[in-house]
C-alpha positions as semicolon CSV with decimal commas, in nm:
position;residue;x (nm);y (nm);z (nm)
1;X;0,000;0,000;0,000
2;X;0,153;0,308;-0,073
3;X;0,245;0,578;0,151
4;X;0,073;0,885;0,176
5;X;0,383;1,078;0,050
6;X;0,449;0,865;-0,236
7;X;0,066;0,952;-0,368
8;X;0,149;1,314;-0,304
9;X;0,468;1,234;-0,511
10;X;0,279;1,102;-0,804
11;X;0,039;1,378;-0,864
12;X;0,055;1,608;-1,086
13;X;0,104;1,965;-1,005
14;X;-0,275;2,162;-1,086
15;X;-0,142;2,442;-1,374
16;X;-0,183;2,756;-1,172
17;X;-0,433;3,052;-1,316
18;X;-0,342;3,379;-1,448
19;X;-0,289;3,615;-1,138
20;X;-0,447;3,972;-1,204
21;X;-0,372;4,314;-1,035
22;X;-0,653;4,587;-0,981
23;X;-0,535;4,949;-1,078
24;X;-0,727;5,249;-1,242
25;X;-0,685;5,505;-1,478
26;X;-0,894;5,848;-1,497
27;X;-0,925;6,034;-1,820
28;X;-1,029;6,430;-1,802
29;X;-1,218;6,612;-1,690
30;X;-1,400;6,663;-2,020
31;X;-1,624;6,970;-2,109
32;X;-1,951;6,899;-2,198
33;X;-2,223;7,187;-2,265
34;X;-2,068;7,393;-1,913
35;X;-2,059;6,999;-1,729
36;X;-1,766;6,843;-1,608
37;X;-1,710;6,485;-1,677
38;X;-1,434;6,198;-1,586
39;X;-1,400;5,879;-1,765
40;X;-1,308;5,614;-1,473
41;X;-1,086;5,290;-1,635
42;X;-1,110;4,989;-1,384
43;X;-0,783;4,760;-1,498
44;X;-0,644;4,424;-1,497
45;X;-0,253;4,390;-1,512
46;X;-0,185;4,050;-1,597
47;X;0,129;3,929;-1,359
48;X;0,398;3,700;-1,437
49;X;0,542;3,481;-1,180
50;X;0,806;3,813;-1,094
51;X;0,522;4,039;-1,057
52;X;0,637;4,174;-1,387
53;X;0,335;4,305;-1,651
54;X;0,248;4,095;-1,912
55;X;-0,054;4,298;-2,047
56;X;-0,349;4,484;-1,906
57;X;-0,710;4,483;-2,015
58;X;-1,005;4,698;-1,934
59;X;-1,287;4,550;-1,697
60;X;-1,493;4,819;-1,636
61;X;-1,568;5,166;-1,788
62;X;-1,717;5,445;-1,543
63;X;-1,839;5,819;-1,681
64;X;-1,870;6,036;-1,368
65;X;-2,047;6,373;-1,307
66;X;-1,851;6,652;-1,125
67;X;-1,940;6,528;-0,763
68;X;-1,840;6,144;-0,849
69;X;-2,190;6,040;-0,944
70;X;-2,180;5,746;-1,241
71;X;-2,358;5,865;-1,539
72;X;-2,290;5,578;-1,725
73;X;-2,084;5,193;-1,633
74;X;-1,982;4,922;-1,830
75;X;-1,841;4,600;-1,765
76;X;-1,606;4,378;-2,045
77;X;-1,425;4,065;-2,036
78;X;-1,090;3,977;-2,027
79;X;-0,937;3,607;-2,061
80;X;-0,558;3,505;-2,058
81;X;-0,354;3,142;-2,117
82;X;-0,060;3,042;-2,078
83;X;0,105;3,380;-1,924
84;X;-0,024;3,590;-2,244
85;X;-0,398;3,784;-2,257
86;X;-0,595;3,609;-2,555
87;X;-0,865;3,899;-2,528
88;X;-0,844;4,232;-2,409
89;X;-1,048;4,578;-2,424
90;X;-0,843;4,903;-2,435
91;X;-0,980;5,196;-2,449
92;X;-0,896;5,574;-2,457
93;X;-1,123;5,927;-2,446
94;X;-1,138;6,284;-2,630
95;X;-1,397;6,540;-2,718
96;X;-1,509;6,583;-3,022
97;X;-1,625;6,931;-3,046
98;X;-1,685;7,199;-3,305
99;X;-1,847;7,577;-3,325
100;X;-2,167;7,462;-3,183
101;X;-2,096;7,227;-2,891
102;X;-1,900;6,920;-2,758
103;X;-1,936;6,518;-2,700
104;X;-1,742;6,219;-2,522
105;X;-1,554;6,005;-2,796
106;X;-1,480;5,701;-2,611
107;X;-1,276;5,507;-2,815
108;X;-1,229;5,125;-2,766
109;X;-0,993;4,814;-2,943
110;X;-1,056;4,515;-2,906
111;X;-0,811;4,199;-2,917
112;X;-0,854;4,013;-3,130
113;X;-1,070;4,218;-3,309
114;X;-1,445;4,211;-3,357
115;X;-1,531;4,518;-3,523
116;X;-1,311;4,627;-3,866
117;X;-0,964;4,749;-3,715
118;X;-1,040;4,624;-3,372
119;X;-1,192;4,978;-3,348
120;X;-1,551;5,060;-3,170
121;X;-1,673;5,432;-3,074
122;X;-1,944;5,523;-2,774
123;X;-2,026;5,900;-2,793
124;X;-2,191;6,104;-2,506
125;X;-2,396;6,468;-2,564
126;X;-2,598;6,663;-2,323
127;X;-2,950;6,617;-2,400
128;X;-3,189;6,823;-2,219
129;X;-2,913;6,849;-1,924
130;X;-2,823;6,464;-1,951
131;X;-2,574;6,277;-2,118
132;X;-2,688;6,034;-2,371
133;X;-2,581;5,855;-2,650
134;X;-2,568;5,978;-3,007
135;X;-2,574;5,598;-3,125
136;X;-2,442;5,535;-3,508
137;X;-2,449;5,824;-3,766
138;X;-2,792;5,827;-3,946
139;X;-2,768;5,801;-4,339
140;X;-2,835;6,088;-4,541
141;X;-3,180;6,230;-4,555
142;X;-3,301;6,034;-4,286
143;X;-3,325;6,333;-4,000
144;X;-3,502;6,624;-4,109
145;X;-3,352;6,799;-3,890
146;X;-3,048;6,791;-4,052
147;X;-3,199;6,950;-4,405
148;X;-3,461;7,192;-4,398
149;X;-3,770;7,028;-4,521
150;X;-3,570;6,716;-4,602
151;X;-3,405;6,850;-4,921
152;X;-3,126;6,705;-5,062
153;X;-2,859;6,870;-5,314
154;X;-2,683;6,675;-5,621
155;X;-2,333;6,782;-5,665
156;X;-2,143;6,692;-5,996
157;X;-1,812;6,543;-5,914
158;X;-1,576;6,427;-6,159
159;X;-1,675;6,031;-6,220
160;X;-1,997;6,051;-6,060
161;X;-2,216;6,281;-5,820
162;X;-2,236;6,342;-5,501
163;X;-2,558;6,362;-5,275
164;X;-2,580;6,650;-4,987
165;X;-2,820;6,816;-4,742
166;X;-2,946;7,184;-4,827
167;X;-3,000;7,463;-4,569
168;X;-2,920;7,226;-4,273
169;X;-2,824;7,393;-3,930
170;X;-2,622;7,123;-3,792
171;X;-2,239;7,128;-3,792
172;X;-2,054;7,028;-4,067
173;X;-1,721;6,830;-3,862
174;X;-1,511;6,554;-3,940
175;X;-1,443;6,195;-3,767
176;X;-1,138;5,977;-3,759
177;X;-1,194;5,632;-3,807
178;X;-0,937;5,364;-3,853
179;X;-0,993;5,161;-4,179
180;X;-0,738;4,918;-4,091
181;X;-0,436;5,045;-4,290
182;X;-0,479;5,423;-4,246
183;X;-0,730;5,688;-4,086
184;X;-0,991;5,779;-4,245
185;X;-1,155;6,145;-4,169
186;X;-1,505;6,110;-4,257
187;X;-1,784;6,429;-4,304
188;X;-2,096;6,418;-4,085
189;X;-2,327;6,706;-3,958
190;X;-2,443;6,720;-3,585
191;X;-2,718;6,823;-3,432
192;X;-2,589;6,921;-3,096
193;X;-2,943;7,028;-2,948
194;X;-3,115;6,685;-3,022
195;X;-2,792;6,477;-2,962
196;X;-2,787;6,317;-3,339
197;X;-2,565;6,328;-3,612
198;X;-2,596;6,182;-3,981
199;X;-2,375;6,088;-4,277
200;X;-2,257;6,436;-4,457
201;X;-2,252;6,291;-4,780
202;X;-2,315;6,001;-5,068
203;X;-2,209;5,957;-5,372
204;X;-2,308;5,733;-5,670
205;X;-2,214;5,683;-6,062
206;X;-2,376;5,592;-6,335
207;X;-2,347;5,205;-6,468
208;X;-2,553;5,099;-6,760
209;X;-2,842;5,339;-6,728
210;X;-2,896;5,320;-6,382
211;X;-2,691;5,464;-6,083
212;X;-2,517;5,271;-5,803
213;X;-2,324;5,323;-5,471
214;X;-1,970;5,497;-5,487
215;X;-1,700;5,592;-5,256
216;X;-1,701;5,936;-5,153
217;X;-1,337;6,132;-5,148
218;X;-1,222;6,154;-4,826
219;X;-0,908;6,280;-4,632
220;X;-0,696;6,044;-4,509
221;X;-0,391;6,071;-4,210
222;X;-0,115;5,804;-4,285
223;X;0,194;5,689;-4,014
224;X;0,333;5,441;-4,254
225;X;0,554;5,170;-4,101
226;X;0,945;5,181;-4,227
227;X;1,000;5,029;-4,539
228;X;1,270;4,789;-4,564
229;X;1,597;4,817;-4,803
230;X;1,484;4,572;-5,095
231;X;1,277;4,773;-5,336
232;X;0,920;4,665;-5,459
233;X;0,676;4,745;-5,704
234;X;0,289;4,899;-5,677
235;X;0,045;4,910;-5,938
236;X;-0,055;5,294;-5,998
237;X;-0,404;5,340;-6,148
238;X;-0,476;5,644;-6,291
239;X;-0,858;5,601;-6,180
240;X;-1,078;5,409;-5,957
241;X;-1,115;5,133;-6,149
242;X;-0,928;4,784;-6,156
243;X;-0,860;4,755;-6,501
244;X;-0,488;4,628;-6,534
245;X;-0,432;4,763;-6,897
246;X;-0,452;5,113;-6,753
247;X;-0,208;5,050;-6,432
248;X;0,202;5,108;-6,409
249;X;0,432;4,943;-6,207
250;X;0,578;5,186;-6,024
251;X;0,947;5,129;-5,785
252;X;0,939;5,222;-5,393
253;X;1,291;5,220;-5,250
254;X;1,341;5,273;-4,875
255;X;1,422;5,667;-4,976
256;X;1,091;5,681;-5,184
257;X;0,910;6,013;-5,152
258;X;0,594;5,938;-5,071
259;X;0,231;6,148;-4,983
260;X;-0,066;5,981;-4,878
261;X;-0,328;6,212;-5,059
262;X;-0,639;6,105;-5,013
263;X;-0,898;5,770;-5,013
264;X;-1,215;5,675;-5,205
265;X;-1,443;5,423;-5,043
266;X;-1,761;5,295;-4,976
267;X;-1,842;5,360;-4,577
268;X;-2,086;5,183;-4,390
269;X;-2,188;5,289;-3,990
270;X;-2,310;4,986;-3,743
271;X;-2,424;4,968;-3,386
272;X;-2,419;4,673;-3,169
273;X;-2,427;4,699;-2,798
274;X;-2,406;5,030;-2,774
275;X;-2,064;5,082;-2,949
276;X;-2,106;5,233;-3,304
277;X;-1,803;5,112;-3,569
278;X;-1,750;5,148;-3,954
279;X;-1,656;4,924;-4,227
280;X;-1,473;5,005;-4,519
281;X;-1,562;4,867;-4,906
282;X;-1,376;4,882;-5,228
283;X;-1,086;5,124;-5,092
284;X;-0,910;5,318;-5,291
285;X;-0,578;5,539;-5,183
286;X;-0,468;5,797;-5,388
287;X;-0,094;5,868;-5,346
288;X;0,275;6,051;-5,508
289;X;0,556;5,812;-5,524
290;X;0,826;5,999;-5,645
291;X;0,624;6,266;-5,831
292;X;0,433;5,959;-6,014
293;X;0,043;6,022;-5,876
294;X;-0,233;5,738;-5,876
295;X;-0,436;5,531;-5,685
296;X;-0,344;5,167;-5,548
297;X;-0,571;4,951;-5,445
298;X;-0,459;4,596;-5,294
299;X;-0,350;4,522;-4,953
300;X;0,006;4,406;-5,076
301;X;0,072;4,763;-5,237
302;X;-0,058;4,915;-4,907
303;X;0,213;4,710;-4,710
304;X;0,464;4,799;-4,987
305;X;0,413;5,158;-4,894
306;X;0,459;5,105;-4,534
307;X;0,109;5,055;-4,406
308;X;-0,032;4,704;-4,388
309;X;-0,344;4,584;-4,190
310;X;-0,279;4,598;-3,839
311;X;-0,529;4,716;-3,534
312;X;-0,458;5,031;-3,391
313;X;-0,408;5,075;-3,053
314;X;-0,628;5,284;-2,863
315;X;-0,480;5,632;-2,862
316;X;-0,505;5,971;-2,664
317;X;-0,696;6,169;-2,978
318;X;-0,971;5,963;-3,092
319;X;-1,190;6,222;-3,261
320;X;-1,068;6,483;-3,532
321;X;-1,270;6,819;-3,416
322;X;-1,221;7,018;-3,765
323;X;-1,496;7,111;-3,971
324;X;-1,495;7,004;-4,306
325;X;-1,329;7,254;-4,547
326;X;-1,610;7,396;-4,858
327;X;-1,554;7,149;-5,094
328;X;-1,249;6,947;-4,917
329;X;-1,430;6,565;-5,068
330;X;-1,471;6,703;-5,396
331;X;-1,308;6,701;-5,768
């Protein structure tokens, strides 16, 4: 019969669990309509077995009032294996604000990711002295209060036209969005009174007879990656179209000048949950690569200019507060 040590000897040891910290991180105060607001972080460090930080995930978001009170809470998961986090929220706060008034832009990634870019947005107005949610952007046309009497404009662009609201007392602003390569700064109009906002813009061509969906120009801010010492080729397209007979391969070296000048692409807003993100179809980026100017189009000639398909961390300016120049989208 064997001993009682000897059975203590032949057991395996049970794999210990990840070990968590507690710490928390405020963001603000934020300025909203004369209010005072904090955004409270409640964080989990992951430890190793030094007490050294392997990661940290967000487990609960708190917006406070002045006096401490919680306006608004949320809780998220976290889950870790084997000494590494295998999901994780982050998260990070700004206003975005124009002539007319302000809002919380809470801005959140998720690991891996679940929305396009890992990137999700929740974003807080005063309505009649509280703070509520403005929810996803409405599409064009939809709020009447954001064109007098509902009337919508045509505007001729060069390849196709583009739709906007007429007479509309809402603020013309801009928001940055990651697309998954580069940030995208797209046009909406807010209604700071009623606590809604809608699309800006639309635009559509013509294809056999009939006319059909197309990507609005938009500005774009690039922080390409560095590109390595072998050179490479991108195809250049003069237009937004794939046709290869009209495309040049065109060198980038490591010295390559290159500008990032614009995008075209399809944009579509969801909400789930209360977080609002946007997806990204038929991209185009227009760019100068040594004084040659085009568009590329394919994820390997993004990479080749320095910015392949990567989540974004969450960062301290998540919201782009400056109105939309006259005519800034147009050609």
């Amino acid at each position: 019969m064997p001993t009682p040590g000897a059975a203590r000897q032949g057991q395996a040891a049970a794999p210990e669990g990840p070990r968590f910290g507690d710490f928390d991180q405020r963001l603000g105060p934020f300025s909203i309509g004369g209010a005072a607001y904090t955004v409270l972080l409640h964080k989990k460090r992951l430890l190793g077995p030094k007490q050294e930080n392997l990661g940290e995930a967000l487990a609960e978001l708190e917006i406070q009032d002045a006096d401490g009170n919680p306006d608004y809470q949320e809780t998220f998961d976290y889950q870790a294996e084997q000494g590494r986090l295998t999901h994780s929220v982050s998260a990070s706060a700004g206003l975005f604000a124009g002539q007319g008034g302000a809002a919380l832009a809470i801005r959140l990634v998720e690991m891996p990711a679940a929305a396009p870019g890992g990137e999700s947005w929740q974003v807080f107005g005063l309505v009649n002295g509280k703070l509520a949610s403005f929810g996803a952007p409405l599409p064009l046309g939809q709020d009447p209060g954001n064109a007098v009497g509902g009337v919508l404009a045509g505007v001729m662009l060069r390849g196709g036209i583009g739709v906007q609201a007429m007479g509309s007392t809402s603020e013309a602003l801009e928001f940055r969005v990651w697309e998954g390569n580069f940030s995208v700064l797209i046009p909406v109009r807010v209604d700071w009174q009623h606590g809604k906002w809608t699309e800006e813009e639309e635009c559509f061509e013509s294809f056999n007879g009939t006319l059909r969906p197309k990507g609005c120009n938009l500005r774009v801010e690039a922080n390409p990656l560095p590109r390595g010492a072998d050179s490479t080729a991108v195809r250049l397209f003069p237009e937004t179209e794939d046709d290869p007979y009209a495309s040049q391969n065109v060198v980038v070296r490591a010295d390559s000048q290159v500008a990032f000048l614009g995008t075209r692409a399809l944009v579509t807003w969801m909400e789930s949950d209360q977080r609002i993100s946007c997806s990204f179809g038929d991209v185009w980026l227009r760019v100068r690569i040594d004084g040659a100017e085009g568009w590329v189009h394919s994820e390997d000639d993004f990479a080749a200019l320095g910015l392949p398909a990567r989540n974004e961390s969450a960062g301290p300016e998540p919201a782009t507060p400056a109105a939309v120049p006259p005519g800034a989208n147009s050609e």
